[in-house]
C-alpha positions in Angstrom: 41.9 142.9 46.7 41.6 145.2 43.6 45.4 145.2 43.1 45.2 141.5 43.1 42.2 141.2 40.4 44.6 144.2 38.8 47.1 141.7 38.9 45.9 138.8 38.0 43.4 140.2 34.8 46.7 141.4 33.5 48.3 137.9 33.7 44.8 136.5 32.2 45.0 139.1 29.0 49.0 138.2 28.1 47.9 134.2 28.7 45.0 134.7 26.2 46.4 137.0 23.9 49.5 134.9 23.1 47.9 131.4 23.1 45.7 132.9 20.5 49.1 134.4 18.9 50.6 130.9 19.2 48.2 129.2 17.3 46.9 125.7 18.6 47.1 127.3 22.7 50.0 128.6 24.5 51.9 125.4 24.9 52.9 125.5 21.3 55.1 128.9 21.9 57.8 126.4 23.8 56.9 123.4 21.1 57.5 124.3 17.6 57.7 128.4 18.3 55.0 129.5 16.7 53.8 129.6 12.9 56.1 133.0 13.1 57.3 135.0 10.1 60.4 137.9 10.6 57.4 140.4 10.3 55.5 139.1 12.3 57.9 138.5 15.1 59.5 141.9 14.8 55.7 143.4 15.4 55.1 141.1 18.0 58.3 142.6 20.3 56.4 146.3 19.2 53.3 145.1 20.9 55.0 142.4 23.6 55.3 145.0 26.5 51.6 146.4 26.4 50.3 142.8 26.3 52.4 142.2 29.8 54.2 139.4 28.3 57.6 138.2 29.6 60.7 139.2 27.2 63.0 136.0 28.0 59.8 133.3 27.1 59.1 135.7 24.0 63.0 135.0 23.3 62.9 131.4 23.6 59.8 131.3 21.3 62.0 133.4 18.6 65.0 131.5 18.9 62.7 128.0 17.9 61.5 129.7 15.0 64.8 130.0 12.7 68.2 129.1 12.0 71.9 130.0 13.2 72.6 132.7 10.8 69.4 134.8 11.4 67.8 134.1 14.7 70.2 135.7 17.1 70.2 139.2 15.1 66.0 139.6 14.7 65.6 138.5 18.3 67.9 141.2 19.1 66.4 143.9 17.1 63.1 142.6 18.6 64.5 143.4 21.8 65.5 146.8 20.5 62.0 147.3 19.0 60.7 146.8 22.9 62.7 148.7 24.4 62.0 151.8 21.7 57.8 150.9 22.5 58.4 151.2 26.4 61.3 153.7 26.7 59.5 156.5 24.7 56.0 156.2 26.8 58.5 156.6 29.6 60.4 159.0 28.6 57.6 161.9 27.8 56.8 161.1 31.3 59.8 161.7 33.0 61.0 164.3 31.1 57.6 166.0 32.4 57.5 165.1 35.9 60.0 162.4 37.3 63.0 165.0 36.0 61.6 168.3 37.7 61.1 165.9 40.8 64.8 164.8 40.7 65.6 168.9 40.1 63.4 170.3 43.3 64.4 167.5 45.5 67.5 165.0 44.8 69.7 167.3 42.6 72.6 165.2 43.1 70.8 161.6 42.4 69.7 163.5 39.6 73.4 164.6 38.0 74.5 161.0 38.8 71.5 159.4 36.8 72.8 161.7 33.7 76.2 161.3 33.4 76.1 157.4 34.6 73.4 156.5 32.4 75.0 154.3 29.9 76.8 152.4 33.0 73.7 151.4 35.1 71.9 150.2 32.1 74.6 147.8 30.8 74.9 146.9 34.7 71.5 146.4 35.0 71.2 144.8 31.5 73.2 142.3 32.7 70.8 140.8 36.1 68.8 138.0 34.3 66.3 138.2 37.4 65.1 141.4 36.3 62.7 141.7 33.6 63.8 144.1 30.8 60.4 145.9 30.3 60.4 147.4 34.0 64.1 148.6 33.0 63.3 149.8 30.1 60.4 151.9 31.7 62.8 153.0 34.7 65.2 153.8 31.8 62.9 156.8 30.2 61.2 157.6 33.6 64.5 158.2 34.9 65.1 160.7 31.5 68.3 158.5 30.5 69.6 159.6 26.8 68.5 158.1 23.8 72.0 157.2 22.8 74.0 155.9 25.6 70.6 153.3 26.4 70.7 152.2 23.3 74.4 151.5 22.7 74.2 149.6 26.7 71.0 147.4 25.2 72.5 146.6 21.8 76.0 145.4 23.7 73.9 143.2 26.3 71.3 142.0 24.0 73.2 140.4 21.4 75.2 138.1 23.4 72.3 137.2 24.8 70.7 136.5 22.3 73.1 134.1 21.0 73.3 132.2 24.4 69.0 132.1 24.2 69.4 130.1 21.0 72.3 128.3 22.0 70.6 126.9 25.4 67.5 126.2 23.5 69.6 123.7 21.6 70.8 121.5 24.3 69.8 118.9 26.5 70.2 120.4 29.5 67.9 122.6 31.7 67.3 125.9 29.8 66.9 128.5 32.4 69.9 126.7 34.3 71.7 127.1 31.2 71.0 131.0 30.1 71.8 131.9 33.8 75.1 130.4 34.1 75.7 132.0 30.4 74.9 135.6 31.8 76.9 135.7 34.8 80.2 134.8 32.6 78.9 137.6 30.1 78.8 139.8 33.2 82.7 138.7 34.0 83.5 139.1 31.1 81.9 143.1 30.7 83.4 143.2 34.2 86.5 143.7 32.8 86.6 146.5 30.3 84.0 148.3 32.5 86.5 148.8 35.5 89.1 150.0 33.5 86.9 152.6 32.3 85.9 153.3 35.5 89.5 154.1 36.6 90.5 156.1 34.1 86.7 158.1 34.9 88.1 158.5 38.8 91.3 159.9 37.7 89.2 162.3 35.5 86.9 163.3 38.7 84.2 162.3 37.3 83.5 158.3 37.7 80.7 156.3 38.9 81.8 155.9 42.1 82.1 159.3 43.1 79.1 160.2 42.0 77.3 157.6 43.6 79.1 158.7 46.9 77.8 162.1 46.1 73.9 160.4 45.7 74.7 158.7 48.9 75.3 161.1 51.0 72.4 163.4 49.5 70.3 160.6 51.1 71.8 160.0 54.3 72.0 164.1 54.3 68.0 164.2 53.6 67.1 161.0 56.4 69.0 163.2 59.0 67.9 166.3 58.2 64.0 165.5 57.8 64.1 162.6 60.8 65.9 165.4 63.6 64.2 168.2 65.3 65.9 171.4 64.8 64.7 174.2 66.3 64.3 177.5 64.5 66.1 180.3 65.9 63.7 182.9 64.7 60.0 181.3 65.7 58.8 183.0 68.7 54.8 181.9 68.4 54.3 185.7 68.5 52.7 185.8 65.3 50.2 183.4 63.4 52.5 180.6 62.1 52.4 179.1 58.0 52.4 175.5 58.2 54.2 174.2 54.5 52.8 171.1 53.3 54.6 169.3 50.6 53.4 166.4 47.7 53.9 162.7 47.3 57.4 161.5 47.2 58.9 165.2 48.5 60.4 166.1 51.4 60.3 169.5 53.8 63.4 170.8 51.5 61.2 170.5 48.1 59.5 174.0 49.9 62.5 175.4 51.2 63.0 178.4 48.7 58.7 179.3 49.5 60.0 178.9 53.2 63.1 181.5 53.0 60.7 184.0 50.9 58.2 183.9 53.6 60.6 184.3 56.4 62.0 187.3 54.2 58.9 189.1 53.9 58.5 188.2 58.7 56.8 185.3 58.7 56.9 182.5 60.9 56.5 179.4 59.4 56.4 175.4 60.7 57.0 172.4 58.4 56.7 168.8 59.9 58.2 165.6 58.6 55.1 163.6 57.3 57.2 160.2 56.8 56.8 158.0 54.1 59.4 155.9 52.6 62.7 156.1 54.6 61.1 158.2 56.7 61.8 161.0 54.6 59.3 161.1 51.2 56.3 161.3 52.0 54.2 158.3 50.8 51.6 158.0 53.9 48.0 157.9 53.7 46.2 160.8 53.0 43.9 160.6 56.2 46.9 158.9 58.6 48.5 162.2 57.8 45.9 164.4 58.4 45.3 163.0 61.8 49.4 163.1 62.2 49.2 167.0 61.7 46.0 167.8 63.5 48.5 166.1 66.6 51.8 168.2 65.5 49.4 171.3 65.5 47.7 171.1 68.9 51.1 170.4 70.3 52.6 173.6 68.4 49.1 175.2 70.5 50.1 173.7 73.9 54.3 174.7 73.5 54.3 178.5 71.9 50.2 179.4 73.3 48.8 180.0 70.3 45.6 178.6 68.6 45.3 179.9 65.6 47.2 178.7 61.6 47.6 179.2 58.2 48.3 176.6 55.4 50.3 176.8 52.4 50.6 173.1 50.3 51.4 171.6 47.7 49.8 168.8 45.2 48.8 165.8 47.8 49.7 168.1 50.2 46.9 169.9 49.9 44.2 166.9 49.9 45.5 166.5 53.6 45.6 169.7 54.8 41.4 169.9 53.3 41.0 166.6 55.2 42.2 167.8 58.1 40.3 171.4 57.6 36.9 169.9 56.5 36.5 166.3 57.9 38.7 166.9 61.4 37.5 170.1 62.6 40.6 172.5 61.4 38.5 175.1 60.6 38.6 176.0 64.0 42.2 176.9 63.8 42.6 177.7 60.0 40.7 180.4 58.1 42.6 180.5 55.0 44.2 177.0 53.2 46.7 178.0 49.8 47.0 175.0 47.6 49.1 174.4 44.7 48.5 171.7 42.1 46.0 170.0 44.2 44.9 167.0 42.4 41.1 167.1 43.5 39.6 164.9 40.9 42.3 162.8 41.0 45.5 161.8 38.8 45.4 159.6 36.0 49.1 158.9 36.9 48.1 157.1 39.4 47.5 154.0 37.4 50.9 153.7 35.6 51.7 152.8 39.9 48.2 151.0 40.7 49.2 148.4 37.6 52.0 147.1 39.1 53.1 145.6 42.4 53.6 149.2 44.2 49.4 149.6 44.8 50.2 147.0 47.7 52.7 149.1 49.8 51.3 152.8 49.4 47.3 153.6 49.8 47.9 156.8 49.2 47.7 156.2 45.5 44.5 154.6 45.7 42.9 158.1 47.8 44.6 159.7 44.5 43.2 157.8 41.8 40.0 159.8 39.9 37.0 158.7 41.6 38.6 157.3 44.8 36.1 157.2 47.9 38.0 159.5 49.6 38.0 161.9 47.0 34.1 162.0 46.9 34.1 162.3 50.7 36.4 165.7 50.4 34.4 167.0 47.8 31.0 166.6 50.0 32.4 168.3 52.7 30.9 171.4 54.1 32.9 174.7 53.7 32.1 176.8 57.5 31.6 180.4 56.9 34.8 182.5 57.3 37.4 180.2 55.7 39.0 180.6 52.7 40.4 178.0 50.3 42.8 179.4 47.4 43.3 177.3 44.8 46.8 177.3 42.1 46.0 175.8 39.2 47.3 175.9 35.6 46.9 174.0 32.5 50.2 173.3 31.9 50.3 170.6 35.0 50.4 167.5 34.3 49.8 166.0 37.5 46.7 168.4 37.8 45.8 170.4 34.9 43.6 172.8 34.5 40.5 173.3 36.5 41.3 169.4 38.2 43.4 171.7 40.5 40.2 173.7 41.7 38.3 171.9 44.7 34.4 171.7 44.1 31.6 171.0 46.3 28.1 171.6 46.7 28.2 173.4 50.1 30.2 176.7 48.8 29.2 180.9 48.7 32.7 182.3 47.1 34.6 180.5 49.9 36.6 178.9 46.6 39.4 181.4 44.9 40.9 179.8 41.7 44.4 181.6 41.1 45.3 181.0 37.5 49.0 180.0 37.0 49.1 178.8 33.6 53.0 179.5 33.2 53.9 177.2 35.8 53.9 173.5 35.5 53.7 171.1 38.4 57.2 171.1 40.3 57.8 175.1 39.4 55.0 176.0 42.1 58.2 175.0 44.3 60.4 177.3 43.3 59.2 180.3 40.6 59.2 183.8 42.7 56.1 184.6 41.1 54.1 181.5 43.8 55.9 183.0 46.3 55.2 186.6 46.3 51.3 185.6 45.1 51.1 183.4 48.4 52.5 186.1 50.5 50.0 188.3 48.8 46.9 186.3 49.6 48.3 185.9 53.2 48.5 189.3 53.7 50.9 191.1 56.2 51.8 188.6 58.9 49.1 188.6 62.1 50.5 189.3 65.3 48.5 186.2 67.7 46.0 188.0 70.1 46.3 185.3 72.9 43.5 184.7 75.3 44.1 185.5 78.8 44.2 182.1 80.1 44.5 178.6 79.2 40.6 178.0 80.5 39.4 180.5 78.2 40.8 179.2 75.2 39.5 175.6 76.0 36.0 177.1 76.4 36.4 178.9 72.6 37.1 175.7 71.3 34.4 174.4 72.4 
């Protein structure tokens, strides 16, 4: 329900904003386009994207407004001015947090976003279907250069352009028109672009290997994170470190903390928490916590243990504090490390929450500042004995500064903030420095004092 009213107060503001815009209610836009000026349309495309207005009707409106020898060329540097407005917003995002993502996790999708750049956005310039704003804002989230996105939305926009004014000219249906128009522009860019490609290939370095390259990455990350393997050197002799990753990571994201630990003789467990393909994790912030409490009691049962240790990062921590606090975990755990933790939330969140995607994952509604969920963690009472270590740092972005510190009422030094203000987000993954400060806060690795039968360590529990 609140991603509909999201939703549909967004659709009200851009109705409002341009009837007022048009001047005698919205109908006029498609009548006599507008009492427009060149000024005034060129700071209109500026402002278009924040007022969630749709590019191709702000098009038609432009291309009623003048004549042959102008109209094309200012509804294409329009179009530039849009993109520019969107694309940078994007762009200091991704350069801050979607690109050290890509790093950690997908290097190869990340060297085939970089050296294809200018290719996928005069593909996907090309698809009338899809709007040009949400490219434009996967464009810079993506961190795509400045120069090659450009050049790929000057080549596709002006053509268009021309075939927008041209449609709105004739007799016959207009969308029906601009479509047909498009897909022989696509032949036609068809062409030159798989010649290029060919020559790329022979070079080693074309589209198509590189997306083979992605590909497999995938399919390589699906099989690895969806298969049980065992590990050769867990024995359950000593107290294990469970790794918990973020939103949108997988177990590999925490593989160079993993190999440190295991250096320095720990034993250490990492489950697949699903999510989208099964492999990034994207569930529900209590669904997951229940999901581990499960894996853990079943770790118990096989290796005759009962006690853990939890090292996690960003969401990862909220989940491993649900499970701690709210489903009894303290029982098991004495000591939770967290890295990045987003108690209080993540405006980030939102850019998600204002578009379609709030729908499909809750988790970014348990992440948003002042979720319920988030209130009901930070009520939670701390049992004597356990430990929570907090990583925080102000130059997260995700979590900065003291945000990454959990509060709550119920607390006697039970809560150790561990200033990392060198490290942003993503480097908690892989910077020495984490690793050899969580193996310090661990301590040595604990040998498991077992209980001398199975009857005995049902009546601790209880």
């Amino acid at each position: 329900m609140l991603e509909l009213l999201l939703l549909t107060a967004g659709g009200t503001f851009a109705y409002h904003v341009w009837a007022t815009i048009c001047e005698g209610g919205f109908s006029q836009c498609f009548t006599r386009g507008g009492d427009l000026t060149i000024l005034k349309y060129l700071a209109l495309g500026l402002l278009r994207p924040f007022t969630l207005f749709p590019q191709f009707i702000f098009e038609v409106l432009g291309a009623k407004a003048w004549n042959f020898v102008w109209t094309p060329w200012i509804m294409a540097l329009s179009s530039i001015l849009s993109w520019l407005a969107v694309f940078a917003l994007a762009k200091i995002i991704g350069k801050k947090i979607i690109t050290p993502w890509l790093s950690s996790n997908l290097p190869q999708t990340h060297k085939f976003l970089r050296s294809q750049d200018w290719k996928i956005t005069l593909l996907t310039r090309t698809i009338p279907f899809v709007p040009f704003d949400v490219l434009s804002l996967c464009y810079g989230l993506l961190d795509f250069r400045w120069k090659a996105t450009l050049l790929a939305t000057l080549v596709t926009t002006i053509p268009e352009s021309y075939i927008i004014y041209y449609s709105t000219r004739t007799e016959g249906a207009l969308f029906k028109d601009i479509v047909f128009s498009m897909i022989i522009l696509n032949v036609f860019y068809c062409i030159p672009g798989l010649i290029w490609e060919y020559r790329s290939r022979r070079k080693g370095g074309g589209l198509w290997i590189r997306l083979n390259a992605m590909w497999s990455e995938l399919l390589f990350e699906v099989k690895t994170n969806n298969d049980i393997v065992k590990r050769q050197n867990f024995t359950g002799d000593k107290v294990p470190i469970l790794l918990l990753y973020g939103f949108f990571s997988s177990r590999r994201s925490l593989s160079v903390i993993e190999r440190h630990l295991k250096a320095k003789g720990y034993e250490v467990l990492s489950f697949n928490l699903g999510g989208l393909l099964g492999v990034f994790f994207t569930r529900g912030i209590i669904e997951t916590a229940h999901f581990i409490d499960f894996k853990i009691k079943k770790q118990f049962e096989k290796y005759d243990f009962s006690k853990i240790q939890i090292v996690a990062h960003s969401k990862g921590g909220l989940v491993a504090l649900w499970w701690l606090l709210r489903l009894g975990g303290y029982r098991y755990c004495d000591r939770v490390i967290t890295m990045g933790t987003p108690y209080k939330g993540t405006k980030l969140t939102w850019l998600l929450l204002i578009t379609p995607i709030g729908f499909l994952w809750r988790d970014m509604w348990q992440m948003r500042p002042g979720s319920r969920m988030l209130k009901v963690l930070s009520e939670s009472y701390i049992p004597e004995g356990v430990k929570i270590f907090c990583f925080y740092s102000g130059k997260d972005r995700v979590s900065s500064g003291i945000d990454g510190i959990f509060n709550t009422k119920n607390v006697s030094g039970q809560i150790v903030p561990v200033a990392m203000h060198h490290i942003s987000h993503f480097e908690y993954l892989h910077k020495r420095d984490v690793a050899d400060e969580i193996a310090k806060l661990l301590g040595p690795p604990e040998v498991i004092q077992r209980q001398s039968n199975h009857q005995d360590r049902v009546q601790n529990e209880s």
